[in-house]
N, C-alpha and C positions, 0 to 999 in steps of 0.2 A: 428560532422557530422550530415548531416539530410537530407533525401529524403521525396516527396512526392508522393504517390501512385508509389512508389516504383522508382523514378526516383529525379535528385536534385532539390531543393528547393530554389526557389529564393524569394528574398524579399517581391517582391509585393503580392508571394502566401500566406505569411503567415499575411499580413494587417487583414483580418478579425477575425481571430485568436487574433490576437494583439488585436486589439479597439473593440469587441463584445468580445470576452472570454469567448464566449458557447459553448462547448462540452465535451468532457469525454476522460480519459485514462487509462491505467496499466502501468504499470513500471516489468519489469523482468530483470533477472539476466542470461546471456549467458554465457553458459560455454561451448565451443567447440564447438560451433554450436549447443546445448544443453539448454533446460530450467526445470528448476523442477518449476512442477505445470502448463507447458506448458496448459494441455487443462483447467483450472480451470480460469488461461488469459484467454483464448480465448471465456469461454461462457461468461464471466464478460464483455467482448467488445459488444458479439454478445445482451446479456439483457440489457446493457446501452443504447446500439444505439437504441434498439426500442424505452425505455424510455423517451430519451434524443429529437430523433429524425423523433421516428415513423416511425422508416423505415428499413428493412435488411442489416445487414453486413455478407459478404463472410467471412468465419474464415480461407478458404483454401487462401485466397485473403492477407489476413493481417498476416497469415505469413508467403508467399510469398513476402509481401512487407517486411518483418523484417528480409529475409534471405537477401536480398537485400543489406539491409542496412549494416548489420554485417557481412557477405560474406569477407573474408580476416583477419577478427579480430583472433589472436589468443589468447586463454586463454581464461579470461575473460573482460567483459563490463557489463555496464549495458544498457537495450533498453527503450525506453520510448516510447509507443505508442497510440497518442492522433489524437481521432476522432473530428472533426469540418466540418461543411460546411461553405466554400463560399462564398456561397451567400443570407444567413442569416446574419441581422445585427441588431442594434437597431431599425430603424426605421421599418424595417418588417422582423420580427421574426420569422410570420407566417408565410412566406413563403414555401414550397413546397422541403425538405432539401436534399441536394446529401451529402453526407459522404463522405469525403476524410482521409484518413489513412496518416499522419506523425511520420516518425520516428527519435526519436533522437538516438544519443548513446553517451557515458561519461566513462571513466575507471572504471570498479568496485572500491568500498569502503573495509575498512574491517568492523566486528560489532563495534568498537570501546571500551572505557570501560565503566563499571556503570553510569547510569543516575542519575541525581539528578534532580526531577521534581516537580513544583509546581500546584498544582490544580485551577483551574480557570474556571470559570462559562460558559459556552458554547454548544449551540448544533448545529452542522450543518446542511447546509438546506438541504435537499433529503440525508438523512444521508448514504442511502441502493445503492447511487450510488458514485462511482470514478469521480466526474466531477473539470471542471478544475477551480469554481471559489472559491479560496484558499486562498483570501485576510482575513475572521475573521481569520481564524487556524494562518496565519504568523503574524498575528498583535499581536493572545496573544501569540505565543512562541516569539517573538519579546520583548513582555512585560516582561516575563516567563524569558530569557536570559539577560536583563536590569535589573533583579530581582536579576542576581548573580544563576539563576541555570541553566540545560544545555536544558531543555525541558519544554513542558506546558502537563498536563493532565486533560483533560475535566470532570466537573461535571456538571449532570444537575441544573434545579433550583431546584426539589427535593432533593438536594446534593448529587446523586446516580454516581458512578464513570463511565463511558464509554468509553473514548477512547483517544489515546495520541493525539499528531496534524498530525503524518502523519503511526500510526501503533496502532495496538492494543495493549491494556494490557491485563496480564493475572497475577496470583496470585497461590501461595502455602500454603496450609493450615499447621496446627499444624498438621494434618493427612500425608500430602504427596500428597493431593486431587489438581488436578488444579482447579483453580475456576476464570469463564473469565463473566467479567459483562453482568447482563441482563439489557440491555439497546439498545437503539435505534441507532446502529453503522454499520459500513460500515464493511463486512465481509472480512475481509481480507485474501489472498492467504495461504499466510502463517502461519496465525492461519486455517484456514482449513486443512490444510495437517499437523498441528498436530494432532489435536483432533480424526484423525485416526491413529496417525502412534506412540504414545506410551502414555500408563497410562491410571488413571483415571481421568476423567474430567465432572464439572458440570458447571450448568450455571446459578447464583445466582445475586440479588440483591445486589451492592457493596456499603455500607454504611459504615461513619465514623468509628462507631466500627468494622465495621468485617474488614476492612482493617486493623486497628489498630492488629488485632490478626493475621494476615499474618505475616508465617518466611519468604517470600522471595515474589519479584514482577520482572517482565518481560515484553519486549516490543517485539516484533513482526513485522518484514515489510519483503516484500522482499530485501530489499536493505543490513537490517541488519539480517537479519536469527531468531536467540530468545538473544538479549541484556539482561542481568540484570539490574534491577534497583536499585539504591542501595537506593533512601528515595526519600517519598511523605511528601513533606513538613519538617515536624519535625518528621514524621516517619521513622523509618532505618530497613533497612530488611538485612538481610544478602547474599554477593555477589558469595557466593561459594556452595548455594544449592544444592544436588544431583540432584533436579527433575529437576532444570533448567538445570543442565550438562546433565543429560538423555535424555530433550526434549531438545538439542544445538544439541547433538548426531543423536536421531531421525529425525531430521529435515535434517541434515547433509548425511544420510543413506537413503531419499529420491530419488526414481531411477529420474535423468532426462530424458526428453523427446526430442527426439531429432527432432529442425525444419525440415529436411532435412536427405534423407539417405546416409549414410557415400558415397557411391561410386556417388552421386549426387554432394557433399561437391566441 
């Protein structure tokens, strides 16, 4: 399913989108009319779109358009909701941008099991923003799953660890310590809403060795909540850490936000 500003979407709306591929999005997870992390979306829309586009997004607008969309769905989906204009294209770019709000929706997933990921050299462009051009990240987990494993994870050129293709990592030391790379990544919803909601957590330089001395590694998105990883490379961390089951838990025990008030619904 998919509306546009809050109404169906037909084909020819989405041509610019298709052959220019400029704009930005979130992806959340609906649960009854319900999102965790609801407003940490919505400033992530409202800071890209300036970004992106130089120009305001309504955040009461856009999830008015996502009740829209999901209005009937019971349980849960997932939303996907990408900003583009128009009438923005290759040939004039600069142009003067309107923002239009698209939403998709897809049955929720569940986290699945352990990762096995290979590292591969990569930084993406405007790392600090969600935007939608995603063609390097699927070409190396394309590589990465041609390789025989199920994911790719990003190292810079200084071989410092940063980020999966479409979620954070995060790491457990020989202490119990989380430890989530300092490196130049896209802040993700759901690594946010840990790092307040249990443990201790630092934010360190992630080099060959200090991976190497990690009991346990983790990924993060909304889509999958906190995955285990179970090996980088030839490295193997173990799939049954406490801290990951505490922060699976934590994350789990997150109040959601609900788009809409129950006698609205």
């Amino acid at each position: 399913m998919a509306t546009l500003n809050g109404s169906p979407v037909g084909i020819a709306d989405l041509q610019a989108l298709a052959l220019t591929n400029y704009g930005h999005f979130t992806t959340m997870v609906v649960e009854d009319g319900a999102v965790r992390g609801l407003a940490l979306h919505l400033d992530r829309l409202v800071g890209d779109c300036r970004t992106v586009f130089g120009a305001e997004l309504d955040p009461e607008w856009v999830r008015e358009c996502v009740r829209r969309e999901v209005r009937g769905f019971a349980g849960r989906c997932t939303a996907r909701v990408t900003v583009f204009s128009p009438g923005l294209d290759l040939a004039a770019p600069e142009r003067e941008a309107s923002p239009c709000v698209l939403v998709t929706t897809r049955p929720a997933g569940g986290a699945g099991g352990p990762l096995r990921v290979q590292r591969l050299t990569y930084h993406r462009d405007a790392p600090a923003v969600k935007h939608v051009a995603l063609f390097g990240q699927l070409r190396l987990r394309r590589a990465a799953r041609l390789a025989g494993f199920d994911d790719v994870l990003f190292t810079g050129a200084d071989g410092l660890v940063s980020e999966g293709c479409t979620w954070n990592v995060g790491f457990v030391d020989a202490a119990g310590t989380v430890v989530w790379p300092e490196a130049d990544v896209l802040q993700g919803v759901t690594m946010r809403l840990l790092r307040s909601a249990h443990g201790r957590h630092v934010i360190a330089p992630v080099t060959d060795r200090l991976l190497r001395s990690m009991r346990a590694a983790f990924a993060t998105n909304t889509a999958i909540g906190v995955r285990s990883v179970a090996s980088v490379d030839d490295v193997v961390f173990r799939t049954d850490d406490p801290v990951v089951t505490a922060l699976r838990e934590a994350y789990a025990g997150v109040p959601l936000e609900r788009l809409w008030a129950v006698s609205d619904k």
